[in-house]
N, C-alpha and C positions, 0 to 999 in steps of 0.2 A: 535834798540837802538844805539847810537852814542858809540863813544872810551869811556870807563869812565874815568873819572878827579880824583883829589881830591877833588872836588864840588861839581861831582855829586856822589859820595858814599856819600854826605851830603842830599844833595837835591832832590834825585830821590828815591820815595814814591809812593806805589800803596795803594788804599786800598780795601784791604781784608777783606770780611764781616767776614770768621770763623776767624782771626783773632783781629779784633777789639772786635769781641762780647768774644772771649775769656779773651783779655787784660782786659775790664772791669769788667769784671764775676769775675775772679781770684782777680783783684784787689778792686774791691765792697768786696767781700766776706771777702778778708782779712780785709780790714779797718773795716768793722762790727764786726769781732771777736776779734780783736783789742780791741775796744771799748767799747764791753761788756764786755769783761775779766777785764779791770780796771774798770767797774763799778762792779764786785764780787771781787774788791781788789786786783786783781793779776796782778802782775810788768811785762810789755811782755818787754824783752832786746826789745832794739833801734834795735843792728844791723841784730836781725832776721828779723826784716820788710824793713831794707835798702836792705840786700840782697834780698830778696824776691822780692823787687820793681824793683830794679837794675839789679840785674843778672836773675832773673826768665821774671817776665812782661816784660821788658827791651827787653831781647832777644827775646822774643814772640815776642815782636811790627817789631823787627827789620827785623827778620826772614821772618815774613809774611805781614808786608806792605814799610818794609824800602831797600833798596839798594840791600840786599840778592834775597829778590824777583821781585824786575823794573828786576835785569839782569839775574835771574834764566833763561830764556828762549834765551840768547843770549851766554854766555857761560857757558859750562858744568862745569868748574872749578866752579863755583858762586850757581849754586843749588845744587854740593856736598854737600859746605859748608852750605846751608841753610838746607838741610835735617838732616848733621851732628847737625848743632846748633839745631833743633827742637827734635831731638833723643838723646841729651848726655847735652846740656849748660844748655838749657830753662828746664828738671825734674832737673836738680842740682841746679839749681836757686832758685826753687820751694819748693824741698825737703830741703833746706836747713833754708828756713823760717819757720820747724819746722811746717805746717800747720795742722797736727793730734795733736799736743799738745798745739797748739793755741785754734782748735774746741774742745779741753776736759776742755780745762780752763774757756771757753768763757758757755759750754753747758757740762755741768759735766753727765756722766753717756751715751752721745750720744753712743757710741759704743755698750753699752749694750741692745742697742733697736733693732739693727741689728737683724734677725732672723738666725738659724743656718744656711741655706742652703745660704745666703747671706757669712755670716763668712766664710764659706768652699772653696765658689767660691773663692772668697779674697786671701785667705791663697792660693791654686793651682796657681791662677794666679801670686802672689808674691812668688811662693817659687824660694828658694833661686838658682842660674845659669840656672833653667830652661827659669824666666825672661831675663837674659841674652841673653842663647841664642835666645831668638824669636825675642827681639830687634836686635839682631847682622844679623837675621836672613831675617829680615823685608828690612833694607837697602840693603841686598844684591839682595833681591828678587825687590826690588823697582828700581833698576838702570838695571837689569839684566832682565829684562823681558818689554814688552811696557809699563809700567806703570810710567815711569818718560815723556818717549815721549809724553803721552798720559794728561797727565796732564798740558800739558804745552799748551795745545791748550783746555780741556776742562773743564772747571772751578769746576765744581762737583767730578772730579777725582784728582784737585791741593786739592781742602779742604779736601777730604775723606784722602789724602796723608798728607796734614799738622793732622790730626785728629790723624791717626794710628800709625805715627811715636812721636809723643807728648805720648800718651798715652801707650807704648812700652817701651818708655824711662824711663817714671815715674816710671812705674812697676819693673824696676829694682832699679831706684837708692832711692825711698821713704823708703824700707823696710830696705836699709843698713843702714839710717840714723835714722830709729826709729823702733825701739827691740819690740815694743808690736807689730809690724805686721809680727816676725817672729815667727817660732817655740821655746820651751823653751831652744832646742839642738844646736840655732845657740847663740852660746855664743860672749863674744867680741873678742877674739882670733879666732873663726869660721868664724865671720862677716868680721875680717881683710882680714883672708884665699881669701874669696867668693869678696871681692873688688879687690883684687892682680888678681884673674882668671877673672873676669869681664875686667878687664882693657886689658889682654891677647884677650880675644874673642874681644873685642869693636876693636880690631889692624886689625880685618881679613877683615871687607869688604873695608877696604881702601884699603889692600895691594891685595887685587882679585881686585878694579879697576884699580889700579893701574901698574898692572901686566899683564891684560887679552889684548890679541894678535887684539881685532879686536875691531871695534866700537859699543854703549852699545846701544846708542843712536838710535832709530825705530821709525817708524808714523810719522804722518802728522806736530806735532807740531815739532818734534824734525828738523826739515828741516831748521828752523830759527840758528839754531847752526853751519849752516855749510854756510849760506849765506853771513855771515859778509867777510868784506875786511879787517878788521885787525883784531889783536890777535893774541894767537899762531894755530895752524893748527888743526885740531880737533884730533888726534892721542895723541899729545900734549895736548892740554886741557883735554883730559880725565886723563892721566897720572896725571897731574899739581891737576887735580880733587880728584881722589885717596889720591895725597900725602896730601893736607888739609885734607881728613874725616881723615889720621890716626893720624896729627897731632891732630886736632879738639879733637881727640879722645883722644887720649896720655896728652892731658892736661888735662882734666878735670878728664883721669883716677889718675892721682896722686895727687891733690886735695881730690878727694874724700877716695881714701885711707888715706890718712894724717887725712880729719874729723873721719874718724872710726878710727885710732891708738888713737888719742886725746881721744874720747871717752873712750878706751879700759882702759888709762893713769888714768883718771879721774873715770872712776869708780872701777878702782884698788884702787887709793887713799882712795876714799871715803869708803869701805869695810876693809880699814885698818884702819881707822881712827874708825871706829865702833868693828873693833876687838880689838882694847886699849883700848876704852873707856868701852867694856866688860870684860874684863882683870884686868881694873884697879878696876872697881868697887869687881868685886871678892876678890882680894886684900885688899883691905879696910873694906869688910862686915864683921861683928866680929863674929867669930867661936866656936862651943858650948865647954865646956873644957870634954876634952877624959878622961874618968873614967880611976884609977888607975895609976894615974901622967901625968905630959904632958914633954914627951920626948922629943929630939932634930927633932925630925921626925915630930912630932905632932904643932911644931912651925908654926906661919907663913914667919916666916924669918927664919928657919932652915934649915939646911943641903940639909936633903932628899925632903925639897919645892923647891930648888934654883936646886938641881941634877935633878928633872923631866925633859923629852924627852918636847920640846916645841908643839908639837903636842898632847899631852894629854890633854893640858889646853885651845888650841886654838878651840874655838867655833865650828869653821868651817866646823872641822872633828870629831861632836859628832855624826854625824850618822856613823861613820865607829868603834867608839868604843862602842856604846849602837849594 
């Protein structure tokens, strides 16, 4: 490959079979459930399907037939970056078009056809930092062993690598952005927790390539990386490589914390808004009259109703007083 321009990070495209046939899979898929969701009536926000297009498919395309991938093989700094974006941008992109609560609106009950043994596998492979680490786990194992060199010269080893790192990445960030694919105990205060540590782990394999004393790069394909006459030196480009996957990383991790505190915000609101509207109604129900006068206690605007502990009336916590 020649120097790259700013022309050719425009213009230089490969294409890639696992990725094409993904771009349209994901984006067929969604438009259909789209589709049928407003034919059973139900409003899908705009901007779940612009991000979903934009930032999910988007970077797929980009990832594996656009500029990330013509120079994956000429320097190490350029397939960091494509490995990071197919492990951390392209599941945020995805996950964040809401695609489990598109397929329940579109296909009401799908979940429930699942058989246990399918749920259980699900549940294991999303729980919660264990996904984490295997994505944090995967890139490191992918640059750190022949497996990036090897890929770069063998096409069956670049797809199975675009395949494992996409599907790694989703496993983590799908389950932070939607509650039914966790356990009951990961609450939205837990969920924030489990995003803040995600984003800790997602910092390690940039700063091990970025740190490690020798070259990562092995085999036959990797040889195109040290041929070029310009660039920086390959010691340097690994280095220059590392420092993108942690950027890569560090941005999308505080993003995706921000979507789960938002969350956490908004379903606080909304549980408050349902504990007044239980409150109020209490309030207003008319009360049988207490034999043998009705005292200052027995009022509903009395004394001893206005002096009660606020936690005795609050719904919330009737199982801690029955």
């Amino acid at each position: 490959m020649p120097p790259p321009t700013p022309t050719s990070w425009v213009t230089a495209w490969v294409a890639d079979p696992l990725g094409l046939v993904l771009a349209v899979t994901l984006a067929g898929a969604y438009a259909a459930g789209v589709v049928t969701a407003r034919r059973r009536g139900v409003s899908w926000p705009w901007w779940h399907t612009a991000v979903y297009a934009a930032l999910g498919v988007g970077s797929l395309v980009l990832a594996t037939c656009g500029a990330l991938a013509a120079y994956r093989g000429t320097l190490f700094w350029v397939g960091a970056a494509q490995a990071t974006v197919l492990s951390a941008v392209t599941p945020l992109g995805l996950a964040l078009g809401d695609p489990v609560g598109l397929a329940r609106a579109a296909r009401p009950g799908l979940g429930q056809r699942a058989g246990a043994g399918t749920r259980w596998l699900a549940r294991v492979a999303m729980f919660p930092l264990l996904s984490s680490v295997v994505a944090a786990a995967t890139l490191v194992v992918f640059f750190f062993t022949p497996w990036f060199g090897r890929s770069l010269s063998v096409p069956w080893v670049r797809e199975l690598a675009y395949a494992v790192l996409l599907v790694t990445g989703t496993l983590v960030v799908l389950p932070l952005l939607t509650s039914e694919l966790l356990p009951a105990w990961c609450t939205h205060p837990v969920r924030s927790l489990l995003a803040f540590v995600d984003g800790l782990i997602d910092a390690v394999p940039g700063i091990l390539v970025m740190t490690t004393p020798q070259l990562l790069t092995v085999g036959a394909g990797a040889a195109s990386l040290s041929r070029r006459s310009w660039g920086p030196a390959p010691m340097w480009d690994q280095r220059l490589g590392g420092g993108v996957m942690l950027a890569i990383a560090e941005l999308v991790g505080l993003p995706l914390l921000g979507v789960v505190l938002v969350g956490w915000i908004r379903a606080d609101d909304a549980e408050a808004r349902l504990v007044d509207a239980e409150l109020d109604a209490r309030r207003t129900a008319p009360r049988p009259p207490v034999p043998g006068g009705a005292g200052a206690g027995s009022q509903p605007g009395g004394e001893a109703e206005r002096d009660r502990p606020w936690w005795e009336s609050d719904p919330r916590f009737s199982h801690f007083r029955d």
